[in-house]
DSSP file (Angstrom, degrees, kcal/mol; ACC not computed):
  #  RESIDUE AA STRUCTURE BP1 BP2  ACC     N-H-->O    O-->H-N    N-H-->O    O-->H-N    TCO  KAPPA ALPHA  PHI   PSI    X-CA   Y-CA   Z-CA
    1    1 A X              0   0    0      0, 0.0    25,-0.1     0, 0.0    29,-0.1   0.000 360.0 360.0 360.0 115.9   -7.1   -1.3  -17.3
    2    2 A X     >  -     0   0    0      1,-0.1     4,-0.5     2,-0.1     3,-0.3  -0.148 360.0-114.7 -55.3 162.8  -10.2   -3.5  -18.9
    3    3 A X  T  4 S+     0   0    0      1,-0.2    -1,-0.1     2,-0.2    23,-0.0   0.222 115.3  77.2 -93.3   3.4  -11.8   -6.2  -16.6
    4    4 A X  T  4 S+     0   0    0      1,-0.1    -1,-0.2     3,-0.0    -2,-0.1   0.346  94.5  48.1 -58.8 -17.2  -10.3   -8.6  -19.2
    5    5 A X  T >4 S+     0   0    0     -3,-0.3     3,-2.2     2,-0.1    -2,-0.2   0.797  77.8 127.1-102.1 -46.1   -6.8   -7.9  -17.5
    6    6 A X  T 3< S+     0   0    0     -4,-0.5    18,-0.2     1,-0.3     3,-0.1   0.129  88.7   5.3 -19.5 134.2   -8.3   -8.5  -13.7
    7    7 A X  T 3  S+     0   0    0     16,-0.2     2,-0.4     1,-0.2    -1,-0.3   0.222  97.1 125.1 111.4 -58.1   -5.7  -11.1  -12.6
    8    8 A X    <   -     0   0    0     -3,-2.2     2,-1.2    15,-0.2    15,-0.3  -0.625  63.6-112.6-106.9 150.8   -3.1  -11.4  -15.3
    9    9 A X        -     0   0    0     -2,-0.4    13,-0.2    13,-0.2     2,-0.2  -0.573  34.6-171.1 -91.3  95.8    0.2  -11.0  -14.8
   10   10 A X  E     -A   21   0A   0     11,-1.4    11,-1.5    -2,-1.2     2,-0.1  -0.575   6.9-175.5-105.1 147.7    1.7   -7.8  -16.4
   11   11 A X  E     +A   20   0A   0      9,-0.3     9,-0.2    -2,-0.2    -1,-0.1  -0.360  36.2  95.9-133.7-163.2    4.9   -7.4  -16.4
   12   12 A X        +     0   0    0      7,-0.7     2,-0.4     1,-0.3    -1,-0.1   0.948  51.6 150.3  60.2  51.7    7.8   -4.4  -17.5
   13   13 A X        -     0   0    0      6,-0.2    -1,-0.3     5,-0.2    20,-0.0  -0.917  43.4-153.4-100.5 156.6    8.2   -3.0  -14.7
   14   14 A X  S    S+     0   0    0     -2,-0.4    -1,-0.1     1,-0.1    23,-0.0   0.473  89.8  23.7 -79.7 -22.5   11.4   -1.3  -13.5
   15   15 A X  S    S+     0   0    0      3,-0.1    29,-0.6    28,-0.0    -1,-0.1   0.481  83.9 109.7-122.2   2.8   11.2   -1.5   -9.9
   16   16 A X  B     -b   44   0B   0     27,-0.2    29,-0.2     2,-0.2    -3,-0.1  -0.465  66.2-133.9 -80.5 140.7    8.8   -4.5   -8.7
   17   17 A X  S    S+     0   0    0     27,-3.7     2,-0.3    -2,-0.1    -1,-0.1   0.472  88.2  67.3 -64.4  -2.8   11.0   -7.2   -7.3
   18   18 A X  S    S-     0   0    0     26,-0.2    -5,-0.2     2,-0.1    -2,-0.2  -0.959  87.7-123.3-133.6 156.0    9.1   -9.7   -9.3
   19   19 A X  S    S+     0   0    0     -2,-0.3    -7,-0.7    -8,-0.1     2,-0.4   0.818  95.1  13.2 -69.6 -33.3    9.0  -10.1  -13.2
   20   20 A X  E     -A   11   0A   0     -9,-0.2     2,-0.3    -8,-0.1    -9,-0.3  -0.864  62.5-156.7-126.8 171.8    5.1   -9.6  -13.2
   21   21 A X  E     -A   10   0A   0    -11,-1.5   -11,-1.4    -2,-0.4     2,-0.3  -0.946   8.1-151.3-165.2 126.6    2.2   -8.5  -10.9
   22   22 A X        -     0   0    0     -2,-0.3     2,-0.3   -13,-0.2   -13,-0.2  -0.757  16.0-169.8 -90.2 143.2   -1.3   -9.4  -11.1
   23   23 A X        -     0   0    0     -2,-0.3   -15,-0.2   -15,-0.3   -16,-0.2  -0.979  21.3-151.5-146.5 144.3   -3.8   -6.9   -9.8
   24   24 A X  S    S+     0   0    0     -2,-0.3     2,-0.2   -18,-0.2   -18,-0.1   0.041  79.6  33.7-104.8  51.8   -7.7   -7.2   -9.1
   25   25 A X  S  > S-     0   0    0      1,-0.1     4,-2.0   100,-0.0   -18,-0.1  -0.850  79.7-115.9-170.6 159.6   -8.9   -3.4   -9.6
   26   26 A X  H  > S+     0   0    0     -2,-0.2     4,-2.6     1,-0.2     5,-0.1   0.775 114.4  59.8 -71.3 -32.6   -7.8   -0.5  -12.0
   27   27 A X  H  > S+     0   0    0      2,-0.2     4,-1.9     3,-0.2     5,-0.3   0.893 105.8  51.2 -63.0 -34.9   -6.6    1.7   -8.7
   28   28 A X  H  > S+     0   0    0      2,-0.3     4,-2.3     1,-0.2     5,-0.3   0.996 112.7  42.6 -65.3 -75.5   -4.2   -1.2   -7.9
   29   29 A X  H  X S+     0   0    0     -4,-2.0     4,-1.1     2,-0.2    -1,-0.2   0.857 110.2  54.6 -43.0 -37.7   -2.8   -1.1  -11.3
   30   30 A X  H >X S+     0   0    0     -4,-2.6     3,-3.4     1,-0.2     4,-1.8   0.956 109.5  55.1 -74.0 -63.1   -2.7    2.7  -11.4
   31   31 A X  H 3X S+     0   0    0     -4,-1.9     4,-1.5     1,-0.3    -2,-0.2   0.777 101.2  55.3 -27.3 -31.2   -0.5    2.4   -8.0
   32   32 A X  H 3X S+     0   0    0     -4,-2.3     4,-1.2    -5,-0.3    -1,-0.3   0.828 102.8  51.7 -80.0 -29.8    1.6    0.5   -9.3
   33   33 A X  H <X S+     0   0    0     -3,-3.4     4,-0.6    -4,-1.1     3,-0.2   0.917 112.6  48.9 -63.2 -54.8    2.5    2.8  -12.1
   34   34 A X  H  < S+     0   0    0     -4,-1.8   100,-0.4     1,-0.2     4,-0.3   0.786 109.9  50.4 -74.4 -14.2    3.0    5.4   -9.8
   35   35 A X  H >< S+     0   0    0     -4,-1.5     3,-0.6    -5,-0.3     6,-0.2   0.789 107.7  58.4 -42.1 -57.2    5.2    3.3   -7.5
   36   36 A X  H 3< S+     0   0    0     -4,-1.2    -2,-0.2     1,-0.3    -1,-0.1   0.409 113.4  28.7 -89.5 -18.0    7.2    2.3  -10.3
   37   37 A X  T 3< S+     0   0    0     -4,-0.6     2,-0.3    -5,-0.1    -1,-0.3   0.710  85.8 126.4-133.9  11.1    8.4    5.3  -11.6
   38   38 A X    X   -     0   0    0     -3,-0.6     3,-1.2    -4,-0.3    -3,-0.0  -0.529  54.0-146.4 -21.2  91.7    8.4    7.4   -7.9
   39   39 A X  T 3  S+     0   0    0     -2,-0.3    31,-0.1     1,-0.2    -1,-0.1   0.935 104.8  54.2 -27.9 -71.3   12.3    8.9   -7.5
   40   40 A X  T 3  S+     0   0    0     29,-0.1    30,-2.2     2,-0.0    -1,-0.2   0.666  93.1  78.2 -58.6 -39.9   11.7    8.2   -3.8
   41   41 A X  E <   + C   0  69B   0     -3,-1.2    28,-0.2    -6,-0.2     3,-0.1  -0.409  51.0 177.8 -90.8 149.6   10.5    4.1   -4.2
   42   42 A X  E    S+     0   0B   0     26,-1.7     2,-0.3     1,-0.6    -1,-0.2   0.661  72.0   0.3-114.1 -44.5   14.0    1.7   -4.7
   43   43 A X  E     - C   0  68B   0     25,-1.0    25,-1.0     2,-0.0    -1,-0.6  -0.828  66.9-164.5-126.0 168.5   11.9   -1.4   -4.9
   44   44 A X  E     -bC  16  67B   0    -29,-0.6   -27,-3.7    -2,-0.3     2,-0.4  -0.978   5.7-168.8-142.1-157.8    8.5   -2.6   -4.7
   45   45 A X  E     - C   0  66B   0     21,-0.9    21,-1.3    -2,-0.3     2,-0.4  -0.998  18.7-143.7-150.1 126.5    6.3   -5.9   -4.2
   46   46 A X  E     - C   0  65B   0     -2,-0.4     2,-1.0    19,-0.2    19,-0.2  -0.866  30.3-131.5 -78.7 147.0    2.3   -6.4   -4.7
   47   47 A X        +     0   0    0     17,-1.1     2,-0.3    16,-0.5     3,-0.1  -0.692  51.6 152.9 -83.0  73.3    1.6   -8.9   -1.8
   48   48 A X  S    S+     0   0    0     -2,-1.0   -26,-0.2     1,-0.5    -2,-0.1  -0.924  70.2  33.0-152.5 109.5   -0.3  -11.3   -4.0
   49   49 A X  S    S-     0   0    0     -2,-0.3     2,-0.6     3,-0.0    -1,-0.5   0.552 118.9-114.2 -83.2 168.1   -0.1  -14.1   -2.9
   50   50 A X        +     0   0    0      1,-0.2    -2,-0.1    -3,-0.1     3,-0.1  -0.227  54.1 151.3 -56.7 117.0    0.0  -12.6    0.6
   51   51 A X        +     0   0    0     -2,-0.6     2,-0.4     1,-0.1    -1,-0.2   0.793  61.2  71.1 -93.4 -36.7    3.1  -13.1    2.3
   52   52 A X        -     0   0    0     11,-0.1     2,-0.3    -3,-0.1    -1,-0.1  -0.806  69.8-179.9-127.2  99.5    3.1  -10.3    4.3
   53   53 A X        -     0   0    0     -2,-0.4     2,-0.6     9,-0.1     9,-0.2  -0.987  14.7-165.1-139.7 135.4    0.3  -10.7    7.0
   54   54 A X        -     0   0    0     -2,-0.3     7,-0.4     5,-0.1    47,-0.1  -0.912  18.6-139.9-113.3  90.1   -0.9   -8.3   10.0
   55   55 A X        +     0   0    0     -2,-0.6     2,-0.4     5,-0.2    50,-0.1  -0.193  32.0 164.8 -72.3 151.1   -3.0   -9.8   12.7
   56   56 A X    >   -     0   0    0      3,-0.1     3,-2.4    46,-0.0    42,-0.1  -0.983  53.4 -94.9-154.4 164.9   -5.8   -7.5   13.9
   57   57 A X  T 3  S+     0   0    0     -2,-0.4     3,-0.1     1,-0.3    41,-0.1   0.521 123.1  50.2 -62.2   3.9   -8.7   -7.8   15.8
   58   58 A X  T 3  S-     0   0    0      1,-0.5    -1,-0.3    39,-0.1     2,-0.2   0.188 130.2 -70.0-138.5  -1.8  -10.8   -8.3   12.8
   59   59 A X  S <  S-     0   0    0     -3,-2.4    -1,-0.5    -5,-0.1    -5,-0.1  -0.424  82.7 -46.1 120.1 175.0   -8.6  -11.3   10.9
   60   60 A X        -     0   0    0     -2,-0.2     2,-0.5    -5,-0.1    -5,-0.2  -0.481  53.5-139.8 -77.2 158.2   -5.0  -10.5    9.3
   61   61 A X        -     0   0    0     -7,-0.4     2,-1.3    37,-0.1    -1,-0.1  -0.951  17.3-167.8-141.8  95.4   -4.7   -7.5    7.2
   62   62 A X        -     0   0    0     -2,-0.5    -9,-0.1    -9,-0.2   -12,-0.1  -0.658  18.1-132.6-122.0 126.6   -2.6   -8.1    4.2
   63   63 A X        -     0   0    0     -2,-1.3   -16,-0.5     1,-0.1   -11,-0.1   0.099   7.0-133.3 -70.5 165.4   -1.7   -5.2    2.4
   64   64 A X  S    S+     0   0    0    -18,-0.1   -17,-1.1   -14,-0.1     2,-0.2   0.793  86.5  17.1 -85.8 -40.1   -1.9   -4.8   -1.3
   65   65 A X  E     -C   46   0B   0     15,-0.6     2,-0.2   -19,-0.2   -19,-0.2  -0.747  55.8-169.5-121.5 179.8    1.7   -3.2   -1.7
   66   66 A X  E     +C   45   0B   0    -21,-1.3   -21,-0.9    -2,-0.2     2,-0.3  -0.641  18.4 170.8-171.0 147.8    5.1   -2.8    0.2
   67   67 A X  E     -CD  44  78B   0     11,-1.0    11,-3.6    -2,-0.2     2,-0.4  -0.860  33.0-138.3-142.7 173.9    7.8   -0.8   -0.6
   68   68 A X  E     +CD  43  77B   0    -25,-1.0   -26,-1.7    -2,-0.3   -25,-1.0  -0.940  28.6 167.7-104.8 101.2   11.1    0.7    0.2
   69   69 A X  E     -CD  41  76B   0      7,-1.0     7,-2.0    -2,-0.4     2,-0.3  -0.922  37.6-121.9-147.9 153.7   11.6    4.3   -0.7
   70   70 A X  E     - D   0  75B   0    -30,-2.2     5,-0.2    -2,-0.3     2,-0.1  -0.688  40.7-177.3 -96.0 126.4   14.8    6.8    0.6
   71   71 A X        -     0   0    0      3,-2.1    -2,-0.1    -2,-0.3     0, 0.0  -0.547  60.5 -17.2-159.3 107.0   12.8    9.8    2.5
   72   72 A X  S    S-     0   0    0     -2,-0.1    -1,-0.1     1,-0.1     3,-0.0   0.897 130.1 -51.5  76.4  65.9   14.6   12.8    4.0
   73   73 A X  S    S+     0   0    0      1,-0.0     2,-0.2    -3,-0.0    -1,-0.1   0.631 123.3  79.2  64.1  22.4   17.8   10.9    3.9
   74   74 A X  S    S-     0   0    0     -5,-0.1    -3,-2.1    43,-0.0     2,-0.1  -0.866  83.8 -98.6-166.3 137.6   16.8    7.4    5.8
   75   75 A X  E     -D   70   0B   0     -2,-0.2    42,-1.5    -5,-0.2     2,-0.4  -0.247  31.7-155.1 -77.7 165.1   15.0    4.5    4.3
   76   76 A X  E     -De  69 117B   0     -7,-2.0    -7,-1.0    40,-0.2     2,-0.6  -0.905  10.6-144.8-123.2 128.7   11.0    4.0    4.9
   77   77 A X  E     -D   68   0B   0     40,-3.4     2,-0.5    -2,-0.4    42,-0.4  -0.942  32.1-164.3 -78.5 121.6    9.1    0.4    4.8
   78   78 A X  E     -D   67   0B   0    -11,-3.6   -11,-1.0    -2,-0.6     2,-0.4  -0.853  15.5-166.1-114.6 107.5    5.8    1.6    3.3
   79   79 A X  B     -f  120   0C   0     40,-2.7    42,-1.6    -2,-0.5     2,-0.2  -0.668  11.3-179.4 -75.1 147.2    3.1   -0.4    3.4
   80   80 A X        -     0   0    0     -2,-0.4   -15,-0.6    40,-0.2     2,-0.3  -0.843   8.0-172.4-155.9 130.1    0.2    0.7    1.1
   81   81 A X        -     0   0    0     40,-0.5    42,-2.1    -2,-0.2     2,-0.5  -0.645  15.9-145.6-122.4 168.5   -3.3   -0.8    0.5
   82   82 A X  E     -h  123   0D   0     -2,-0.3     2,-0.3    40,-0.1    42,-0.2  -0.719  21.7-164.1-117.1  92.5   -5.6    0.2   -1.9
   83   83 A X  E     -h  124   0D   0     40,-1.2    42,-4.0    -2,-0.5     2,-0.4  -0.468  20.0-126.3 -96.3 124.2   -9.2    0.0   -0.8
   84   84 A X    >>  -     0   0    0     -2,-0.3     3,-3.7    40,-0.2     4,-0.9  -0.554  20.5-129.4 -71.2 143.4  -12.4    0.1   -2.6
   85   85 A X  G >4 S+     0   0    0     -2,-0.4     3,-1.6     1,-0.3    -1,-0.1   0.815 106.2  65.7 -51.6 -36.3  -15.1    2.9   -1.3
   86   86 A X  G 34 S+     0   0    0      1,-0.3    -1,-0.3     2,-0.1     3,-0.1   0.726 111.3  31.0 -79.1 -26.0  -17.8   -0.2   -1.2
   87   87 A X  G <4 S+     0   0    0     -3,-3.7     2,-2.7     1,-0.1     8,-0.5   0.692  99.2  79.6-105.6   1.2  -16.0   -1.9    1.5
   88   88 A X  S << S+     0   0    0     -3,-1.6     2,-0.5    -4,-0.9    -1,-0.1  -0.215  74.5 136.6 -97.8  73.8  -14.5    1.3    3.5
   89   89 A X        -     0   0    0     -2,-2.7     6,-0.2    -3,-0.1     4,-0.2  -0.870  52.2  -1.7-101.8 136.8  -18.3    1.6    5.1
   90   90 A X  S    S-     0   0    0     -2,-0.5    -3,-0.0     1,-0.2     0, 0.0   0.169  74.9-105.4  82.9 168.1  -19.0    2.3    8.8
   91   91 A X  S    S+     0   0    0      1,-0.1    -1,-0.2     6,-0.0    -3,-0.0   0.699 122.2  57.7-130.8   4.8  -16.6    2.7   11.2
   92   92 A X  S    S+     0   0    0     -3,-0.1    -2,-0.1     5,-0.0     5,-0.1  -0.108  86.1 133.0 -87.3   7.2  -17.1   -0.7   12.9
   93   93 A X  S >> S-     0   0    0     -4,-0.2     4,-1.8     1,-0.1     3,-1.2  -0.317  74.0-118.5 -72.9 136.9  -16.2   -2.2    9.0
   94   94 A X  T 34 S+     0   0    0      1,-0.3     4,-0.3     2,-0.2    -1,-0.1   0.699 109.2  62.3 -67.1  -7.6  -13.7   -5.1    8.8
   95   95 A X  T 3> S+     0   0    0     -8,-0.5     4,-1.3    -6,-0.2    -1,-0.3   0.814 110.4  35.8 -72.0 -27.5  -11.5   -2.3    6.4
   96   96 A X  H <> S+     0   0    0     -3,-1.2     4,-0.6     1,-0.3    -2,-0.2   0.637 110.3  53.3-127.3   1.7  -11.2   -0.3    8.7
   97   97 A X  H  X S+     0   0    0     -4,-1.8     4,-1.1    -5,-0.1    -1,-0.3   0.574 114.1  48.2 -91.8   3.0  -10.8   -2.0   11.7
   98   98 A X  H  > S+     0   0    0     -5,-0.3     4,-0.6    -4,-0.3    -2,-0.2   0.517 113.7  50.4-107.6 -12.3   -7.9   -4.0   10.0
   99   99 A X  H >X S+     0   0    0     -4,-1.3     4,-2.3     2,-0.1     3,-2.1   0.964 102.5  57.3 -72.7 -57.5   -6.5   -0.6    8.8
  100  100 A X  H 3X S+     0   0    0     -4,-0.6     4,-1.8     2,-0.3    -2,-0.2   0.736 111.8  48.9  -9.0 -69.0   -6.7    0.7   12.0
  101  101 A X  H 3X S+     0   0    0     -4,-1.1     4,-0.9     1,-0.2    -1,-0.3   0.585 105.9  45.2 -41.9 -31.8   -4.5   -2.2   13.0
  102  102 A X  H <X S+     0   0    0     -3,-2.1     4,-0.6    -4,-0.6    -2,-0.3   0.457 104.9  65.7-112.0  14.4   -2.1   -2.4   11.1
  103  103 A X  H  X S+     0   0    0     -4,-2.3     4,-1.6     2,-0.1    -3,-0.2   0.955 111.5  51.0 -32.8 -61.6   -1.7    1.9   11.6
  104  104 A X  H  X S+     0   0    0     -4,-1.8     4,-4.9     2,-0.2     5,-0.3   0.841 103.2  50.8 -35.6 -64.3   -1.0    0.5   15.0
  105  105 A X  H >X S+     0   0    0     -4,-0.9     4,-1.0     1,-0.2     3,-0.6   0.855 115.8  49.6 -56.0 -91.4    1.7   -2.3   14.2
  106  106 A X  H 3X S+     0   0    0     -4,-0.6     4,-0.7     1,-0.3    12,-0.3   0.550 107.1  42.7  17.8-102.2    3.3    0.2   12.5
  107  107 A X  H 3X S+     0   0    0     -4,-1.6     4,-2.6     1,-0.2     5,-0.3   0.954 120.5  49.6 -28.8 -62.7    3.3    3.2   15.1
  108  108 A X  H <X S+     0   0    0     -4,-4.9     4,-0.8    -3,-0.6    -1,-0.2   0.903 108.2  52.3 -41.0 -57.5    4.4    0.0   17.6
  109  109 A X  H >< S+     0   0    0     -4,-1.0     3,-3.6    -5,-0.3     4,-0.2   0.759 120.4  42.6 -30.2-108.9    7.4   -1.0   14.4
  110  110 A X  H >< S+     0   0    0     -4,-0.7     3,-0.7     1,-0.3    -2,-0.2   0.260 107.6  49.5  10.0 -74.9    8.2    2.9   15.1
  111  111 A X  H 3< S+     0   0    0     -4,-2.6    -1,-0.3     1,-0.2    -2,-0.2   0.357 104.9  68.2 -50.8 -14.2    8.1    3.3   18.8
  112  112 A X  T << S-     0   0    0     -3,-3.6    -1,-0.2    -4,-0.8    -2,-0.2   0.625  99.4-136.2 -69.3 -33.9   10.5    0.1   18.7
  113  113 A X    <   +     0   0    0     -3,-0.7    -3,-0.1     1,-0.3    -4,-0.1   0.360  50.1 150.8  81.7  -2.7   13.0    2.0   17.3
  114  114 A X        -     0   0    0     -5,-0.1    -1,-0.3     1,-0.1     2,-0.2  -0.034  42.3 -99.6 -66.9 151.9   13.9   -0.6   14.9
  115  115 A X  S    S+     0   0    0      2,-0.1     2,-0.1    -3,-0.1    -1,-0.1  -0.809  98.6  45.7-129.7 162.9   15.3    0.5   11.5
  116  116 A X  S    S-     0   0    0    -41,-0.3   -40,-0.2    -2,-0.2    -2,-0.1   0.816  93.0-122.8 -62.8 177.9   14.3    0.8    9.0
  117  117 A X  B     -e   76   0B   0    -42,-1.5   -40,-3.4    -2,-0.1     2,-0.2  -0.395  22.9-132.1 -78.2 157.7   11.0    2.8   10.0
  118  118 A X        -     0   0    0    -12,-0.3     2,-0.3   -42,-0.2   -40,-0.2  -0.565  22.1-173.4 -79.8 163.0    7.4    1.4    9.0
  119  119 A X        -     0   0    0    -42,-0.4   -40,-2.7    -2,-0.2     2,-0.4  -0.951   7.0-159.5-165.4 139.6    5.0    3.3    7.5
  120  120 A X  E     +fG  79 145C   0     25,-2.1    25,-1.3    -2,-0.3     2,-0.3  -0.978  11.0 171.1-139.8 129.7    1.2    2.8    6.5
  121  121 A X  E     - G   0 144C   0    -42,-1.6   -40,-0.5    -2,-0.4     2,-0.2  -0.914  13.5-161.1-127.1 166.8   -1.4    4.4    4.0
  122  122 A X        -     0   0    0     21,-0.6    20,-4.3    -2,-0.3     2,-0.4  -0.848   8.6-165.8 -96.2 119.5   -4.2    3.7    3.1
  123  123 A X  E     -h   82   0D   0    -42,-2.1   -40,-1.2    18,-0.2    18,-0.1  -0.766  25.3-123.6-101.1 126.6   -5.9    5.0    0.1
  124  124 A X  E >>  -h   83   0D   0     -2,-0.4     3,-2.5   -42,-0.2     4,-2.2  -0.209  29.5-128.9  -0.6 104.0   -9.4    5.1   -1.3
  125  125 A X  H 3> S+     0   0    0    -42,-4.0     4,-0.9     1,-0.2     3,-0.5   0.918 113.6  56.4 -47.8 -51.8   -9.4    3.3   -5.1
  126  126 A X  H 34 S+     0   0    0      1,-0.3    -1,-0.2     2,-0.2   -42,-0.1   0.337 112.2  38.9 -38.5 -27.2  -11.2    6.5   -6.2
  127  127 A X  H <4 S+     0   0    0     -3,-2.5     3,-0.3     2,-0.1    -1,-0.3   0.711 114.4  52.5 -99.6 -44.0   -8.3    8.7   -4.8
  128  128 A X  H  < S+     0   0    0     -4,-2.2     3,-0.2    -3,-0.5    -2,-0.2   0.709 111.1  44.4 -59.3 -29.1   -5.6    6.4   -5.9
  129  129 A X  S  < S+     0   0    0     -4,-0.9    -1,-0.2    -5,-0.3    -3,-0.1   0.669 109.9  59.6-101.0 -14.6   -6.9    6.3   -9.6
  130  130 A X  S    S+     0   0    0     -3,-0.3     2,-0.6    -5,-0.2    -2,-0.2   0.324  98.9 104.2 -88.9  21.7   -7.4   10.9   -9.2
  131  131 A X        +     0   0    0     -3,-0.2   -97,-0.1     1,-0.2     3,-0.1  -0.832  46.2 168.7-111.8 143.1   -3.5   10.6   -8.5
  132  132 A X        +     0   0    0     -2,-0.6     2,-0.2     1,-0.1    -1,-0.2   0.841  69.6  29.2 -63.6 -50.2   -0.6   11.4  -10.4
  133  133 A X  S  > S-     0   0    0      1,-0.1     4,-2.0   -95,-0.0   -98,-0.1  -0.668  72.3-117.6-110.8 168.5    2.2   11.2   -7.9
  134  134 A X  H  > S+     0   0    0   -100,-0.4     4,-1.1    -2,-0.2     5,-0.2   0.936 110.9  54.8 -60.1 -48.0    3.0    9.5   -4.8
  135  135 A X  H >> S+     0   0    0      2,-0.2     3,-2.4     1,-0.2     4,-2.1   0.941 118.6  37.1 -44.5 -87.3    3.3   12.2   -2.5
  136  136 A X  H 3> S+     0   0    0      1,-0.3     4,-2.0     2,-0.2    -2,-0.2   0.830 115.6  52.2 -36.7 -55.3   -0.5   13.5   -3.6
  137  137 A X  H 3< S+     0   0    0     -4,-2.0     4,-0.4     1,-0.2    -1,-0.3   0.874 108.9  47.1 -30.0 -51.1   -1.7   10.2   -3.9
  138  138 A X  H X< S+     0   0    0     -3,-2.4     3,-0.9    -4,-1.1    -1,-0.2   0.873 108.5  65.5 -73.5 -44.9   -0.2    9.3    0.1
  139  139 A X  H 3< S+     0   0    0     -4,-2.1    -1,-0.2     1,-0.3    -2,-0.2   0.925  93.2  54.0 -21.2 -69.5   -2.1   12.9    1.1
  140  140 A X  T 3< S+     0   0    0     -4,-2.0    -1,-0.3   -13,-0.1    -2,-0.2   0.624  80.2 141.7 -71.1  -9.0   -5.6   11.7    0.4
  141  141 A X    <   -     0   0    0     -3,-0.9   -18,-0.2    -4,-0.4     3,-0.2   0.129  49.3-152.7 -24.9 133.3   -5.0    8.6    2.9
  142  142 A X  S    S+     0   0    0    -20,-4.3     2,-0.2     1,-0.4    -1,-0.2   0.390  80.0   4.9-112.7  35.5   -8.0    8.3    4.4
  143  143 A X  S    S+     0   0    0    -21,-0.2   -21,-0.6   -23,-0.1    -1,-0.4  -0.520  78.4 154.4 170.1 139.9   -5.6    6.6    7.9
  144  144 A X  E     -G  121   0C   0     -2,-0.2     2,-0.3   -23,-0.2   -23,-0.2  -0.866  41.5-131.3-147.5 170.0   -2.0    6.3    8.0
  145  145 A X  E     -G  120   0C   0    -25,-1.3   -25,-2.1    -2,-0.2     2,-0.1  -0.955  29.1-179.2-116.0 120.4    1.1    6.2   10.1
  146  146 A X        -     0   0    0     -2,-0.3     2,-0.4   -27,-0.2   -28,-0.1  -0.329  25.9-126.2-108.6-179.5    3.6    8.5    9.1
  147  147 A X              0   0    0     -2,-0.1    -2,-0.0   -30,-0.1   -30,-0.0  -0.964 360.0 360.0-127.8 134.4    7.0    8.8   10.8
  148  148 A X              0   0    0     -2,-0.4    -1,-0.0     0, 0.0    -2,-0.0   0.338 360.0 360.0 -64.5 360.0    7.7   12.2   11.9
């Protein structure tokens, strides 16, 4: 994706629950490709503008995707944000304490027993853009909640 696109709202997708989706990096846009044709996703959503909000100790964390996808026979919420390397710095860094948070809500979602389960990755743009599929893509997370 050119840096002429940053933004505009492309559209022909097959599964997004809206007719376009705007995105402000080329890993976003490649996620979305692979979202979109994923056997496993039934819908997805970019959160833009954010709807979708996660308080955390470090200011609300609103993720980049969410989706729905059928896995090992019961549906999954999956959140999934797509970070660039420049902000995932430190380990006191407001990425990664607000990933870190919403890992938590999550796990919490989970431990609730509530259906269907939540689920959180978070990927590296760098990783996101060396992926083909979802499964590899969801691998390189570099923190998740998974449901066992």
């Amino acid at each position: 994706m050119e840096m002429t696109l940053y933004r505009v709202p492309i559209g022909g997708w097959k599964k997004c629950v809206y007719s376009a989706a705007a995105f402000e990096s080329a890993p976003e846009y490649h996620a979305a490709k692979i979202l979109d044709k994923d056997a496993s996703v039934v819908w997805w959503l970019r959160n833009d503008p954010a709807q979708f909000r996660i308080p955390t100790p470090a200011g609300y964390f609103e993720p980049d995707f969410i989706y729905l996808a059928t896995m090992k026979g019961s549906n999954r919420m999956r959140i999934l944000e797509i970070k660039g390397e420049h902000l995932w710095n430190g380990p006191g860094s407001s990425a990664r304490v607000k990933a870190a948070g919403a890992a938590a809500w999550a796990k919490a979602v989970h431990e609730a027993k509530t259906e269907p389960y939540w689920e959180f990755h978070e990927v590296l743009g760098q990783d996101a853009e060396a992926s083909m599929t979802l499964g590899s893509m969801l691998d390189k997370a570099v923190i998740c909640f998974q449901v066992p």
